[in-house]
N, C-alpha and C positions, 0 to 999 in steps of 0.2 A: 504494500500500500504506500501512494508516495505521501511524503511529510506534507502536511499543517492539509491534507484533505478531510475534510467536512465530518465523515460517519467515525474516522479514525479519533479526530479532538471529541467528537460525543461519547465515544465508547472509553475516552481518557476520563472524562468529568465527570460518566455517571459510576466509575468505577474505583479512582484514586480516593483514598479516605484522609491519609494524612501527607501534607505536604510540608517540605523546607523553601522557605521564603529566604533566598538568597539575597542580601543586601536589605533586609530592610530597616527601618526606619521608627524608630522613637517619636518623631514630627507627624502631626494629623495632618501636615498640608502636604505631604510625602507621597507618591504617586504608590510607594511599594507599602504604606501604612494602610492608606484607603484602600487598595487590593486584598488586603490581609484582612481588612475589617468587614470585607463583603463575603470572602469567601468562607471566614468564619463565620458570619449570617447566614450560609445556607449550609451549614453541617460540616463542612472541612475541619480537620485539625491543621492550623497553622503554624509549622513552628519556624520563630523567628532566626537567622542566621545570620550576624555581624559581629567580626571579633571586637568591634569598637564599644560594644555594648551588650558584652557576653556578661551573663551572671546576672544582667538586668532583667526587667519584664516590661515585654510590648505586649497592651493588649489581650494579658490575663496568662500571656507565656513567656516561659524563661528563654530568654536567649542565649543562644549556642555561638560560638569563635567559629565554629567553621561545621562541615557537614559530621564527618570522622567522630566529634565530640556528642552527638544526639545519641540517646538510647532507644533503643529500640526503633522497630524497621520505619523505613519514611518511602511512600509510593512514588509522588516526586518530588525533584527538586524545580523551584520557580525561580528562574535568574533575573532580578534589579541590579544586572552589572554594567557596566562599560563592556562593548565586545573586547576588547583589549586586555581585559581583566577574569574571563570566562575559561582558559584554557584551563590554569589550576583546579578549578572548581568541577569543571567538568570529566577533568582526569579520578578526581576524589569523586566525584558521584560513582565513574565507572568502579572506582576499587571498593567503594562500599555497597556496590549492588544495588544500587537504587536502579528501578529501572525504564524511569523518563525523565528526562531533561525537558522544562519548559522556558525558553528563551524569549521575554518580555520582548513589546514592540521597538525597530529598532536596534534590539539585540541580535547579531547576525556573526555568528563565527559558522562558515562551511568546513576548515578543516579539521575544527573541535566537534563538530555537527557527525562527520566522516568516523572519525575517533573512536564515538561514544558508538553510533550507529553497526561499525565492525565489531564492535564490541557485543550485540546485542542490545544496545537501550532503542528505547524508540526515541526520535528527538522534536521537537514543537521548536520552531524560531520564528520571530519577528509576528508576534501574538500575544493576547491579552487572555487569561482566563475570563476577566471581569466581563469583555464582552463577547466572548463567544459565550458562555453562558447564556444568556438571553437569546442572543442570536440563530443558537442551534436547537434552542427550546429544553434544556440540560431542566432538569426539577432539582427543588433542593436537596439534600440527602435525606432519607426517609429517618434517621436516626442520627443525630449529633453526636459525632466521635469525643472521645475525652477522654 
C-alpha cells in the first residue's frame, strides 16, 4: 500500500491506542500541544517526548527525554520535528519497535522514510492526525486508554 493513502491512515487511527508525541510542547499556543490535547479528547494515550522537559507533565502526562526512556509499548510515534532533526528519532523508533512513524505537516525526510520503511514500520509524512481524523470520518476510540 503506498504511504499517507486514504484507507491505510484510517486503519492507523482506528487502531493505534497509545502514541509518542515527539517534540512537544509545554505552551497551549504550540501546534504539537493542541494536537496532543485533541487526540487525547478522542481516547488516544499521548505521551509527551522532549528531553527539555523530561520528568515534567504536559497535559496530565509525564514527559519522556527521548522514545528509548517510555515504559511500556507505544503504537506510534508523532514527529513535531524539524526534518533535519528526525533521523535520530527515527532510527530509535526502529530499535525500539514501535511500528509507525507519523511525520507532522511539512515534516519530510524520504531517506529516514526508506530506513524505517526497510525496516518494516509503516511510515505517514507530511500529515496531520488532527485533520485527517475528521477528514477520513476516524470515531473517537470507543474506550479511553490510560
Amino acid at each position: 500500500m503506498s504511504r499517507n493513502n486514504p484507507d491505510q491512515l484510517r486503519k492507523i487511527l482506528e487502531t493505534v491506542r497509545t502514541i509518542a508525541l515527539v517534540g512537544a510542547s509545554d505552551k497551549p499556543n504550540r501546534p504539537s500541544h493542541e494536537v496532543m490535547a485533541y487526540l487525547q479528547g478522542r481516547g488516544y494515550r499521548i505521551i509527551p517526548v522532549n528531553p527539555r522537559l523530561a520528568g515534567q507533565t504536559v497535559l496530565g502526562e509525564t514527559v519522556y527525554a527521548n522514545l528509548a526512556s517510555i515504559p511500556g509499548p507505544v503504537d506510534m510515534a508523532d514527529l513535531f520535528l524539524a526534518p533535519n532533526h528526525t533521523d535520530a528519532v527515527i532510527d530509535e523508533a526502529i530499535e525500539q519497535g514501535i511500528p509507525i512513524i507519523w511525520m507532522q505537516i511539512g515534516v519530510i525526510n524520504e531517506a529516514g522514510a526508506l530506513r524505517a520503511e526497510d525496516a518494516g514500520v509503516t511510515v505517514v509524512m507530511d500529515k496531520c492526525p488532527k485533520q485527517e481524523i475528521p477528514r477520513l470520518g476516524v470515531p473517537p476510540l470507543p474506550h479511553p486508554v490510560s
